[in-house]
C-alpha positions, -999 to 999 in steps of 0.1 A, spaced: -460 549 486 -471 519 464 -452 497 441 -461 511 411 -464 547 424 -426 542 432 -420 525 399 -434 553 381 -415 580 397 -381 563 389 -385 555 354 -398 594 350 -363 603 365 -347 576 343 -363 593 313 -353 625 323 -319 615 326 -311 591 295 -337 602 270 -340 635 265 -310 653 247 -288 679 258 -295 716 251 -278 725 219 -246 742 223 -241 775 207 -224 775 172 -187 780 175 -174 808 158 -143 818 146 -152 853 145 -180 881 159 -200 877 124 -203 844 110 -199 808 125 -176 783 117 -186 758 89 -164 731 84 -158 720 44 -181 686 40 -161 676 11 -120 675 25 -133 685 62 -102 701 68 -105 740 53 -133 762 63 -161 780 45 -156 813 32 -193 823 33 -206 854 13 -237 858 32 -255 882 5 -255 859 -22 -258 832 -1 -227 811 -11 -194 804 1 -163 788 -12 -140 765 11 -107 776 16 -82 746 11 -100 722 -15 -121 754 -34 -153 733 -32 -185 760 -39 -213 756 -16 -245 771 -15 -262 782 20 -298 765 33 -298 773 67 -272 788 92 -249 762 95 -262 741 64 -248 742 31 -250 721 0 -226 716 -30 -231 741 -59 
């Protein structure tokens, strides 16, 4: 095998190895129906999340959020 052949191949496996990111991990959740969403404003409560109206309040500071995505809210 050549030089650069060889030098090639190992930066491919160096690549593989320290550039591309892990597979996301599943969303942890604190029960069957709705994932855990920690409070962005004391980051100690969790999010009490009405998922029909698409808002949730937290449950130690009583910060309303509003839901964007699954795990993404924003203040109200």
């Amino acid at each position: 095998m050549g030089r650069m052949k060889e030098y090639y191949l190992n930066n491919l496996d160096w690549e593989h190895e320290h550039i591309n990111p892990p597979p996301m991990e599943e969303p942890m959740f604190c029960s069957d129906q709705s994932p855990a969403i920690t409070c962005p404003n004391c980051f100690q409560g969790q999010i009490d999340m009405n998922y029909t109206k698409k808002e949730g309040v937290c449950k130690s500071c009583g910060q309303e959020f509003i839901l964007i995505d699954s795990r993404t809210v924003r203040f109200k």
